[in-house]
BAGURO-381691 format. One record per residue (C-alpha): z, y negated, x; residue in three letters. Coordinates in steps of 0.1 Angstrom, whole numbers, padded with zeros to 4 digits, always signed. Example, Ala and Ser with C-alpha at 12.3 -4.5 7.8 and 13.67 -1.06 7.14 Angstrom:
+0078+0045+0123ALA
+0071+0011+0137SER
// end
This chain:
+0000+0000+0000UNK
+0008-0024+0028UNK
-0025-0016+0048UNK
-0044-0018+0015UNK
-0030-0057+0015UNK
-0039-0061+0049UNK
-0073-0052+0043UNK
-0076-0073+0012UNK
-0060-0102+0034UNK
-0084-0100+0061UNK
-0114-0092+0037UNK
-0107-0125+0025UNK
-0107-0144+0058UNK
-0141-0124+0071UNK
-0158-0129+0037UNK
-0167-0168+0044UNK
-0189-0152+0073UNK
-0210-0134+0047UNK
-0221-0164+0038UNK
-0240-0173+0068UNK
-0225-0203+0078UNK
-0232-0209+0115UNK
-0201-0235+0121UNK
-0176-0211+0110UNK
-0190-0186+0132UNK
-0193-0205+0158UNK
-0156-0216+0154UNK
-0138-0181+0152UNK
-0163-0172+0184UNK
-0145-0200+0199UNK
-0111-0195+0188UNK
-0112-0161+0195UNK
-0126-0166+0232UNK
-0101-0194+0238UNK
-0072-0172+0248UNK
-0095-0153+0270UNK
-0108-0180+0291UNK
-0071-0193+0298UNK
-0061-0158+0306UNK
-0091-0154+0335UNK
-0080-0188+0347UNK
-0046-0177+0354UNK
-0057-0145+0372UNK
-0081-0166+0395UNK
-0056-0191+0402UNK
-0036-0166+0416UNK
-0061-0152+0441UNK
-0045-0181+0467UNK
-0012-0167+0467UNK
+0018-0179+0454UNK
+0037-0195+0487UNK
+0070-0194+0467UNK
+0071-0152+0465UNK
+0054-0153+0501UNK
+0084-0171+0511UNK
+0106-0148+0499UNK
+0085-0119+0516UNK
+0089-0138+0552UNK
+0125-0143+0539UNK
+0130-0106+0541UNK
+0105-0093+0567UNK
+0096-0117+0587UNK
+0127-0145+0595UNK
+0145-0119+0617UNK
+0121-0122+0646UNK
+0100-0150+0638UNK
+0129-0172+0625UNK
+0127-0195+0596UNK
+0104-0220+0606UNK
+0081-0197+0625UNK
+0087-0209+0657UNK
+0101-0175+0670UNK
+0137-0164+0677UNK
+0147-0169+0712UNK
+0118-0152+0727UNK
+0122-0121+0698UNK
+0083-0129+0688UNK
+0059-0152+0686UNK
+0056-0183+0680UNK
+0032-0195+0651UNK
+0023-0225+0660UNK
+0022-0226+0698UNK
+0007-0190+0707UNK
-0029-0196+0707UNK
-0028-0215+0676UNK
-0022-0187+0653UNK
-0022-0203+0621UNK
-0061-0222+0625UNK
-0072-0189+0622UNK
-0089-0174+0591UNK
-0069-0156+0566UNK
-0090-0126+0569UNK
-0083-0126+0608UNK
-0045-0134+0601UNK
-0042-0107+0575UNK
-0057-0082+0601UNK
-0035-0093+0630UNK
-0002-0089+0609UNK
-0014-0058+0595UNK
-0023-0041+0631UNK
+0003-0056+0650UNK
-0020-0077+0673UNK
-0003-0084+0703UNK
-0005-0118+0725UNK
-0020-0103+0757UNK
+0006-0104+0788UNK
+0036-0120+0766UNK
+0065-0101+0762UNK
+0088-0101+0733UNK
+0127-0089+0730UNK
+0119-0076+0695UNK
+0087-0055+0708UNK
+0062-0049+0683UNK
+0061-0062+0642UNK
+0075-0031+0622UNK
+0051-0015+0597UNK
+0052-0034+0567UNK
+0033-0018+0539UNK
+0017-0052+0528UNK
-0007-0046+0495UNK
-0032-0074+0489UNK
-0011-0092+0470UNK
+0020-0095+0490UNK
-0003-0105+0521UNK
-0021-0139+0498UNK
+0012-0148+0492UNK
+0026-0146+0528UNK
-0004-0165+0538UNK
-0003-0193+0513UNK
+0035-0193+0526UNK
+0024-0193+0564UNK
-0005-0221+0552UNK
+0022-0243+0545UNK
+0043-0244+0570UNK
+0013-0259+0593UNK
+0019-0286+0564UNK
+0049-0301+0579UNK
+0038-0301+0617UNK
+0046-0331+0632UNK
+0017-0346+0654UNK
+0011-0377+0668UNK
-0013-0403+0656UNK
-0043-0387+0677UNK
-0040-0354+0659UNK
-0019-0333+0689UNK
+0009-0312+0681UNK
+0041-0324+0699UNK
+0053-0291+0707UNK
+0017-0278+0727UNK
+0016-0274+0758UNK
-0018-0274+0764UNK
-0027-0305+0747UNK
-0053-0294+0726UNK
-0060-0306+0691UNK
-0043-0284+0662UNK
-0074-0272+0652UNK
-0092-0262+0689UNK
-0097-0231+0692UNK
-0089-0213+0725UNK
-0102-0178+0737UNK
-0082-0155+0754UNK
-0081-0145+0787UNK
-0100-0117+0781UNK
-0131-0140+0767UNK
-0132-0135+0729UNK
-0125-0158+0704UNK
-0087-0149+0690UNK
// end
């Protein structure tokens, strides 16, 4: 009985369509594909990362050895900003370095090599967007040098390593 007067209910608000009239058509098309588009926004948005959860990732992965900042823990592991310019590199190159433990040729570190995180897509955008953020706050001076580089080379030079290729 209850399904019966659903039917009848909904009969009633499909029948105008019998008609033919294109505008309401066209409206319920609309209405009905409104929730949809906002829904595939959302998703694509998040393709970036979210650099709130990715701080909370490096919060319980990462601080140990690389410290809070990411300028490394008293020699424990590397530091982001100064070690070859770490962070002006692409995210697919980062993501591949934190997931096969690159190592910075002929530098030791207390904390020897990055454990095995298990990092699924996901996680590693939102570490990223984290990492991408922290290069944010950099201080440089007014010619675009970071402060803290000792080679004096621009933030976003890239240097190769001493075994010639591009890092």
């Amino acid at each position: 009985m209850v399904s019966e007067t659903l039917i009848d209910a909904s009969a009633g608000w499909i029948n105008p369509l019998g008609r033919g009239d294109k505008m309401k058509r066209w409206l319920l098309l609309v209405m009905a594909a409104y929730p949809l588009v906002w829904s595939g926004l959302a998703v694509s948005s998040s393709e970036f990362g979210d650099p709130a959860r990715g701080r909370a990732f490096y919060s319980q992965r990462c601080v140990m050895c690389h410290g809070s900042d990411g300028r490394g823990q008293n020699g424990m592991a590397p530091n982001f900003f100064e070690e070859w310019h770490r962070l002006t590199k692409t995210d697919e190159e980062l993501a591949e370095n934190i997931r096969n433990d690159f190592r910075t040729p002929e530098r030791f570190y207390t904390a020897g090599s990055c454990p095995p995180h298990r990092f699924n897509d996901e996680d590693m955008e939102d570490l990223l967007a984290y990492l991408r953020r922290l290069t944010e706050n950099r201080p440089s001076d007014s010619f675009g040098f970071d402060r803290r580089n000792d080679l004096g080379r621009p933030d976003d030079f890239g240097r190769p390593d001493d075994f010639g290729r591009p890092f």
